[in-house]
N, C-alpha and C positions, 0 to 999 in steps of 0.2 A: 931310250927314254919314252920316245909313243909308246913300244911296246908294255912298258909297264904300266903308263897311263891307263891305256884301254886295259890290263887285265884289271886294274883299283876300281874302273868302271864298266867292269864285269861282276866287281862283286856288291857292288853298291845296287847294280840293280836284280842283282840275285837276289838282295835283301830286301830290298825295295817289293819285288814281285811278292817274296816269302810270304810277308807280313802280308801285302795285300788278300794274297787267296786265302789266307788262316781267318784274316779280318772278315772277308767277303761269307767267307762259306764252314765259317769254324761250327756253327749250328746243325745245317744240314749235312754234315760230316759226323761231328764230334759227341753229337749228344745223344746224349744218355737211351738206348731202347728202352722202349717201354710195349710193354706186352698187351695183346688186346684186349678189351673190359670184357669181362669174364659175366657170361648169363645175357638174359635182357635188360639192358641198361635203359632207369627208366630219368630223366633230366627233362631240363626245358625246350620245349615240341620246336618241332623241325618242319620247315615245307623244302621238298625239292619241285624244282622249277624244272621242266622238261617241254623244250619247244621243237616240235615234230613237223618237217612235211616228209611225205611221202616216204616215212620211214618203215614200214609196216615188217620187212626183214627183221632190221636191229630189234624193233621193239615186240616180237614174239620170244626171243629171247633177253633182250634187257627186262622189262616191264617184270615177270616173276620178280627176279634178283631184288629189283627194286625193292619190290613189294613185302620181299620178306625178308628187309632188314631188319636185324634183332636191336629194333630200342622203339622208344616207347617216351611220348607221343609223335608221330608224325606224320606226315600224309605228301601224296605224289600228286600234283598237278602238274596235268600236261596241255599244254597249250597246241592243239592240232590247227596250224596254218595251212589251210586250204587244201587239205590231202588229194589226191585226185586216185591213190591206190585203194586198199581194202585197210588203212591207217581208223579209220572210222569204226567200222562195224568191230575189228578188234579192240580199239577203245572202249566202247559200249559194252561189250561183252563181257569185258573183265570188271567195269565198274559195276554190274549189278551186282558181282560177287565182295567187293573190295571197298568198303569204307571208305578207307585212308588215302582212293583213290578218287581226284578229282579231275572232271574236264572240262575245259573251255576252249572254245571253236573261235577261229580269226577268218572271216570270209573277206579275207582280200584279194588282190589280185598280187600278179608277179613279179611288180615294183620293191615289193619291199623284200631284204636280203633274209639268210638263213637264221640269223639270230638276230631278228627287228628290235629295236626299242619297244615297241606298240607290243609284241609277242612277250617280252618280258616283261612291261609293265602292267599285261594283263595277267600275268603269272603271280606275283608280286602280290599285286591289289587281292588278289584270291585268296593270298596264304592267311588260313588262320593261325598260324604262329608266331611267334617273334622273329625266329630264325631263320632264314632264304639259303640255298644251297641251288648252285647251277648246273646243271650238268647236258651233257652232248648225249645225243643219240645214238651215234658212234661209237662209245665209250661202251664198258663195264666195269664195275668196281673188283675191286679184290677179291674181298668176302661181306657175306652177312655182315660182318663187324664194320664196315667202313663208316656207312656214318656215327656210328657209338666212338667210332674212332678217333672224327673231325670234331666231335663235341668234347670228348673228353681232353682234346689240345686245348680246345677254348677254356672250360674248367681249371684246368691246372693250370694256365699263364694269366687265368684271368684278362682275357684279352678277347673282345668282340668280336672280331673278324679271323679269319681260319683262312690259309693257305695251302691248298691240299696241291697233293702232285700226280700230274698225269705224262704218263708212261708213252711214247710213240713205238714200242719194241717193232711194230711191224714195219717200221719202214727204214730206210738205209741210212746207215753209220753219218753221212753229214749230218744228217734230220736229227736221228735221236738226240748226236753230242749238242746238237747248237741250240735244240727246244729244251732241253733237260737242262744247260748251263742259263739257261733265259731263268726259266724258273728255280730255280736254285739259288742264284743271284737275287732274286728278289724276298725269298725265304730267308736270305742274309741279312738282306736290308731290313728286312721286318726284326730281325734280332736286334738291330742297330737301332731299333724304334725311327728307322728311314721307309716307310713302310709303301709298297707300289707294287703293281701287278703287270706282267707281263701279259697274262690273259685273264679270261675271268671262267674258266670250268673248273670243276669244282672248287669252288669257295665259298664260306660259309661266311652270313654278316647280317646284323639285323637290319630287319626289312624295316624299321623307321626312321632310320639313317637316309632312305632315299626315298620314303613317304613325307616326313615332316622335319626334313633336315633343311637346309641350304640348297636353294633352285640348281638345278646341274646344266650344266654350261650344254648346248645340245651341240654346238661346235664339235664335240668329243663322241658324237654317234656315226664313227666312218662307218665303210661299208663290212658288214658281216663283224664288226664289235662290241656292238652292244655289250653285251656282256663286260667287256673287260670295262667299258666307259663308266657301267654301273659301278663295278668294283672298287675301280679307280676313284670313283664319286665319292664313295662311302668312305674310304681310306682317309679322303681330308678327314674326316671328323671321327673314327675310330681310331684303334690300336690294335694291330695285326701281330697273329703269330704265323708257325710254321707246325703246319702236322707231320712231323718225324718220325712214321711210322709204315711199314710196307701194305699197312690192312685198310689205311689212309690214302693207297695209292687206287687213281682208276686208268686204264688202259684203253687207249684207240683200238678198235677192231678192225681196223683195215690200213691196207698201205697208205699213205699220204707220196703222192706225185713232185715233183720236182716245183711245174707249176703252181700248184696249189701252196707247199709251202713259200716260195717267193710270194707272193701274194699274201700268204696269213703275216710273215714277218713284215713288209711293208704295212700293211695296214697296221700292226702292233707298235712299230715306231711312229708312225702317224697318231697314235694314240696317246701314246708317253709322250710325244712332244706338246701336242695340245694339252694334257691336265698336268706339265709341268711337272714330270717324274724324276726330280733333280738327283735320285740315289743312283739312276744308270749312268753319269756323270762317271762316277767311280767304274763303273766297267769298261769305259771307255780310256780312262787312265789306267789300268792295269792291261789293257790291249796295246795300249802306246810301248809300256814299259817292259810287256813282257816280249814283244816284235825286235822293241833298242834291245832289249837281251840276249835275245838270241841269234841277231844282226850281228855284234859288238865280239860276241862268242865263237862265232865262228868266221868273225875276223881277226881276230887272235890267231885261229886254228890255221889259217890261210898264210899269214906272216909267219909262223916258226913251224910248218909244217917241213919243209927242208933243212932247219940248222937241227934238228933231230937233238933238241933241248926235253930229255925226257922230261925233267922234273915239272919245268913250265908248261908241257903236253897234259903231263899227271894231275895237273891243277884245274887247267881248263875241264881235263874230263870229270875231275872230282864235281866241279861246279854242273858240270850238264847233269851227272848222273845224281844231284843230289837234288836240282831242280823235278827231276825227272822222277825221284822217291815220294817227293812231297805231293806229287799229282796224282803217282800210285795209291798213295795212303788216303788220300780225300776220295780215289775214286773207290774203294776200296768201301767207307763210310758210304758214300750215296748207295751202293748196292744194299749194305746193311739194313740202311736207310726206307728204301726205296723199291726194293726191289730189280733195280736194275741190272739186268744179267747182260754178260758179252762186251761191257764198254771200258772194263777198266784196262786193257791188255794191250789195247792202242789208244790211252788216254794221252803219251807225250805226243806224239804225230797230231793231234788234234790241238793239242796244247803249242804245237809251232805252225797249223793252218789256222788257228783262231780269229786271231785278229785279221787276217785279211779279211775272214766270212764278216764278220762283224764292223769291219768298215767299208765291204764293198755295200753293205743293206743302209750303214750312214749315209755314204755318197749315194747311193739311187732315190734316197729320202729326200737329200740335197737337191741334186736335182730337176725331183718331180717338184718340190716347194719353188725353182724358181723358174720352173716352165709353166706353172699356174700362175704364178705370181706377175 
């Protein structure tokens, strides 16, 4: 009689999970490719926001790419905080040639973090377009096409704000699956009109949304967030999509450190908990459910592993291996998607350490909130 119990509550929550991830991520999975805008696409002008210290590396090679994005109108400002390399003179140099290229200097000092408030809201205030677009130093886009890319999402959904997706390939298998499942998730939620950011690089959102909107809580400026606080600002009072397209994807150019991401992920739930991002609510119930799942499953496996009951074995494994088809086929779409190579072939192994990673960053959030407090 247990035994049957728990297999009835093996499959409730096999379903349970089902529905969940199809609901979660049925978008950035499922939809529809759509192929990159063909020629110079000319729509409503664009500012990208680029805040630099001492990047002069990245940006001998980012800064072209940039520049010769195929669409039309828009223009790069970059906001050079206090350089102390040769970040400067190669600014200069490229802006006598470069229209579309604009600079503004932040001479502060080393208080303030990599992506300031003050650095983006001197970025911002600059654009002469409607449309702000963030992006890292460390990053590069796809292709030419990327930003025609993140515009032509906004176009078709009719939807202000733009969800683009950026790629961590360089760095190791925890990192990619648990930043690619962050924003993914929240690409979902933008389907669900539950609309929240995980970070804030590349996203695209009108810049008067946090010029002439609704004062923003400064609470929400931890350290090295801006960006996503912005994002997150704007989201109250827009309607976000998802760019589902590989030419919409930008890429980290460098490894990312163990330390480094503990740290970005801590401060990003410090962020969603302050602007009240009530849609990760739901990933944290599908981490509960899919844990009892596979807890529940292979305590089944444990109890009739000796009465060598094929049938009731053949069941249990139908259930893993069908849990384990539906993670293949989603991952399967994000590559489509997204571009992401190498992740789909140990997507279940990540699918049964998930939720710990994802409550062990709850509980250090926990806490740090009540060691402050």
């Amino acid at each position: 009689m247990v035994l049957t119990d728990l297999i009835l509550i093996s499959f409730i929550l096999l379903f349970a999970v089902t529905v969940l991830l199809f609901l979660q991520y049925y978008r950035p999975a499922f939809a529809k490719k759509e192929s990159p805008p063909a020629g110079t696409v000319v729509a409503p002008g664009v500012s990208v926001i680029l805040c630099v210290r001492n990047e002069y590396e990245n940006l001998v090679n980012l800064l072209p790419v940039l520049l010769e994005q195929e669409y039309e109108p828009f223009e790069l400002i970059v906001v050079d905080k206090n350089s102390q390399d040769n970040t400067d003179v190669l600014l200069a140099s490229l802006e006598h040639f470069n229209k579309n290229l604009t600079i503004r200097t932040l001479t502060a000092d080393f208080k303030f973090g990599q992506d300031n408030l003050m650095a983006l809201g001197i970025g911002i205030r600059a654009a002469s377009y409607p449309n702000v677009v963030f992006f890292r130093p460390d990053c590069y886009p796809d292709s030419k096409k990327w930003l025609a890319t993140l515009v032509q999402a906004s176009l078709k959904k009719e939807k202000d704000t733009v969800l683009g997706y950026t790629s961590y390939k360089g760095s190791n298998l925890l990192i990619r699956y648990d930043l690619m499942e962050q924003q993914l998730h929240a690409m979902g939620a933008a389907a669900l009109n539950m609309g929240y950011t995980c970070d804030g690089n590349n996203k695209m959102f009108p810049a008067e949304r946090f010029l002439k909107g609704e004062k923003m809580d400064m609470k929400t400026t931890g350290c090295n967030q801006c960006e996503q606080a912005i994002v997150s600002h704007v989201l109250k009072q827009t309607k976000a999509t998802a760019c589902i397209n590989p030419a919409g994807t930008v890429y980290m150019n460098r490894h990312m450190g163990m330390r480094e991401y503990n740290l970005a992920r801590s401060s990003v739930l410090s962020t969603l908990r302050l602007t009240k991002s009530r849609p990760y609510i739901l990933l944290s119930l599908d981490k509960v459910l899919t844990a009892a799942f596979y807890v529940i499953l292979f305590l089944n496996f444990f109890i009739i592993w000796e009465t060598n009951e094929i049938f009731t074995l053949s069941v249990l494994g139908g259930m893993l291996l069908f849990r384990w088809v539906t993670v293949w086929i989603h991952q399967i779409g994000f590559r489509i998607h997204f571009g992401e190579k190498g992740l789909a072939l140990a997507s279940p192994l990540w699918d049964m350490i998930s939720p710990f990673v994802h409550f062990y960053f709850l509980t250090v959030l926990l806490i740090k909130n009540i060691k402050s407090s």
